[in-house]
N, C-alpha and C positions, 0 to 999 in steps of 0.2 A: 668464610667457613661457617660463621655463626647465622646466616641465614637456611644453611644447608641443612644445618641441625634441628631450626625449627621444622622442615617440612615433615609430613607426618609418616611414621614409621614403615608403613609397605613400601610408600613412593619412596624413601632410604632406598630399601631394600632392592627395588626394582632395579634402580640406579645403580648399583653399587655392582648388581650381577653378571650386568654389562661390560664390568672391569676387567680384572684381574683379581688373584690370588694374593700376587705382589702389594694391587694397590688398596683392596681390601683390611690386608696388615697393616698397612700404615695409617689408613685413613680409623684405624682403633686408637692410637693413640694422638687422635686430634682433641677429643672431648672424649667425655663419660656417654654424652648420650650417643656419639658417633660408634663408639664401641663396643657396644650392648646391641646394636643393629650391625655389626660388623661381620659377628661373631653368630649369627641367625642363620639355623641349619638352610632357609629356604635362598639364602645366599650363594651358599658353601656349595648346596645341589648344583648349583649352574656349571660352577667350575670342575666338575668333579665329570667323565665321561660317561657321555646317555646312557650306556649297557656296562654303567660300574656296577649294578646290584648282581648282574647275572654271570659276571667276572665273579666276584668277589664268591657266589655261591658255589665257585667250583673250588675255594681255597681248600690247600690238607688243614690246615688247622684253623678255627672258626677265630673270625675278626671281631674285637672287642674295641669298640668306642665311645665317646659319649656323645658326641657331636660331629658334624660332617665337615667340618674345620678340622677336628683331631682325624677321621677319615684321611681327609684331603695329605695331610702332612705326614700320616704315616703312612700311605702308599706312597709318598716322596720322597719318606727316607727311608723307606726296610723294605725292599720286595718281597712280594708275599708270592709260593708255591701255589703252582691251579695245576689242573689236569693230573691229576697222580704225583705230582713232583714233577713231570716231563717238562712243564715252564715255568719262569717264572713272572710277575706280573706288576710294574710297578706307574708312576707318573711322573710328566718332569713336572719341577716345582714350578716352574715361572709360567708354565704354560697349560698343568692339566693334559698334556698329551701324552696316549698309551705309548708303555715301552713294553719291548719282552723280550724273553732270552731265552732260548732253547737249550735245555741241558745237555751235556756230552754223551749222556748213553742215545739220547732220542738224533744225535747225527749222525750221518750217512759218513764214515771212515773205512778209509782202504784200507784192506787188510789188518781187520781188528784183530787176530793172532799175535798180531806184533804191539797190542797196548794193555796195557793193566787198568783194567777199572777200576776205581778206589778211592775210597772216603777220604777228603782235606777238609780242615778246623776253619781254613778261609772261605768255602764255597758252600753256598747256600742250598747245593743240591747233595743228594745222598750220595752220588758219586763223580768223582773228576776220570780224564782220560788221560793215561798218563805213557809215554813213549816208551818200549824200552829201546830200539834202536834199528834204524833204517837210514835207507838213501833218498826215499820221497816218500810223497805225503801228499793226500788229500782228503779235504774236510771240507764238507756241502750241511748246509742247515736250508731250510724252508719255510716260509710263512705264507696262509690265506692273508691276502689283500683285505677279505674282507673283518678286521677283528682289527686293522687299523686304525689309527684317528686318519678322518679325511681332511682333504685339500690341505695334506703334509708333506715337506720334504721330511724325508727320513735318509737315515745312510745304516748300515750292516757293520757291524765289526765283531772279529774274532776276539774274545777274551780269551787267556791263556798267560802260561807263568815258564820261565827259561830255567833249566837248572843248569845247564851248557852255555860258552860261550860264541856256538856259533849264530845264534839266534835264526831268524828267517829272512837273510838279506839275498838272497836269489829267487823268495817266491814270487805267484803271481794269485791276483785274485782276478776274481769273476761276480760280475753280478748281473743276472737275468729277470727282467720282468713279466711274466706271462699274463696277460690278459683275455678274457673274450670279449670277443669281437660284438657286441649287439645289434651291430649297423648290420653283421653278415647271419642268412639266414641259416648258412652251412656253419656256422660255430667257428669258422677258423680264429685260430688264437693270433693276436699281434704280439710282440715279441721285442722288447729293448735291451740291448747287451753291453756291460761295459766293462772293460778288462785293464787291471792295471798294474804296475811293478810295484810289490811294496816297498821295497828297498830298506832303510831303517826308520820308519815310520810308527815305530810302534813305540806308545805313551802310557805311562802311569798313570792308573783309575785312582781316584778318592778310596777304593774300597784294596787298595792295595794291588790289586792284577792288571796288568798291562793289555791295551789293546791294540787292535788294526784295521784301521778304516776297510773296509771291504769294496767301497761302493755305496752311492745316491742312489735314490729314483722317488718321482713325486706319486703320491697316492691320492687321487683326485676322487671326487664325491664319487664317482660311479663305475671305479676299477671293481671288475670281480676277477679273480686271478691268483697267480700267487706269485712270489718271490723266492726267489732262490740265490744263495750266497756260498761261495766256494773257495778255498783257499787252496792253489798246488803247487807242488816241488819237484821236478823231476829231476831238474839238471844239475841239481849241486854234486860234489864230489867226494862231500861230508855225508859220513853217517851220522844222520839225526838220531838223539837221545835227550832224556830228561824234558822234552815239549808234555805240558800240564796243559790239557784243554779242560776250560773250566764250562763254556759254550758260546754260542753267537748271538747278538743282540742285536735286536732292530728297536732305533731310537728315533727321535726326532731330532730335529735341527733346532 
C-alpha cells in the first residue's frame, strides 16, 4: 500500500474512481495521504449518477452539501422529493444506482371513493393512501425506462403498512415491460410480462414499512419504454380495511 500512496495524486484519484463508494471509504483510512485523495470531489463525481445534477434540480427543497462524498451519502440515506413531491429520489449505497418511488396520490387505484388520502409522520410524502374498506384492490404505478440506471436488474415493490390482520395473502402482482422496438420501422412495442402470487412475502423495510416484491426486469443501455407494476385482489372473501399505501419503488438489485 505504501507504494500506492506515493503515486501522484490525479493518478490516486483516477484509480480509485474506477472503484466503488464501498472501497473508496476504506481505502481512507489506510494512510493520511490515501485519505485526503479519497474524500476528492472528482472521485465522489464518478460514483454518483451522470444526470445526478439535473435530478437533484428538480428537488422541493434545495440540497445543501459540502462535498460530493457527503452528496453521495445522503442521497443514500434520506430520499430527497423531485417533481412536486410526486417522487421520490434516492441511491443505493454500494452501488450509486438510481432508486424511486412513486407516491400514493400519483397511482393509478381503483375506486379512489373507497381511500382516504392523508398525511402519516412515517412517509416522506405529503400524503399516504389509506383503505377504508373493500373486497379487491388494485394498485398500478409506472415508470420511464429511461430515468433508470442502465444495464440494471431492478425489481418493483409495493410499500405499504397493515392495520388488519388479514394482510395480502391471495393477491397477485403483475409486472409489464414495454419497450420500443428501434429494429421496427412501424414502432411496434415489445412487451415482457410477468405475474406472480404474492402469498406472504411481504418484509420489513429499515425505514419501518413493509414491502412486496412486485416483479424483476433487466434495463439494458438502450431500453426506451416504460414499466408498469400492479398489485390485484379480486378473489378474496375478506373485506379489505386499514391497507396504508405509502407507494411503489423501483430499486436495483
Amino acid at each position: 500500500m505504501e507504494w500506492f500512496a506515493r503515486l501522484p495524486e490525479d493518478c490516486i484519484s483516477e484509480i480509485l474512481s474506477y472503484t466503488s463508494a464501498v472501497d473508496a471509504s476504506r481505502s481512507s483510512a489506510a494512510s493520511k495521504e490515501l485519505k485526503s485523495v479519497a474524500q476528492n470531489d472528482v472521485v465522489w463525481e464518478r460514483f454518483l449518477p451522470l444526470d445526478y445534477q439535473e435530478i437533484i434540480s428538480k428537488a422541493v427543497s434545495p440540497l445543501k452539501y459540502a462535498t460530493k462524498k457527503d452528496l453521495y451519502f445522503s442521497l443514500s440515506d434520506s430520499p430527497i422529493l423531485i417533481d412536486q413531491g410526486k417522487m421520490s429520489f434516492s441511491i443505493d449505497k454500494r452501488s450509486g444506482k438510481k432508486c424511486f418511488m412513486i407516491g400514493a396520490r400519483e397511482l393509478m387505484i381503483s375506486w379512489k371513493g373507497c381511500w382516504d388520502f392523508i398525511p402519516n409522520p412515517m412517509s416522506r410524502f405529503s400524503e399516504v393512501a389509506k383503505l377504508r374498506s373493500m373486497g379487491w384492490i388494485h394498485i398500478q404505478g409506472k415508470i420511464k425506462t429511461e430515468i433508470l440506471s442502465k444495464n440494471t436488474m431492478y425489481a418493483a415493490y409495493l410499500v405499504f403498512l397493515l392495520e388488519s390482520k388479514e394482510g395480502l395473502r391471495s393477491s397477485n402482482t403483475v409486472l409489464r415491460l414495454s419497450l420500443n422496438d428501434k429494429s421496427r420501422k412501424n414502432g411496434i412495442k415489445k412487451e415482457r410480462i410477468e405475474s406472480r402470487e404474492t402469498g406472504k412475502l411481504a418484509k420489513m423495510r429499515g425505514d419501518g414499512w413493509l414491502e412486496i416484491e412486485m416483479g424483476r426486469f433487466y434495463n439494458s443501455s438502450d431500453d426506451e419504454g416504460e414499466v408498469e407494476a400492479w398489485l390485484t385482489e379480486i378473489n378474496s372473501p375478506y373485506d379489505k380495511s386499514g391497507l396504508i399505501v405509502h407507494g411503489i419503488e423501483f430499486r436495483p438489485l
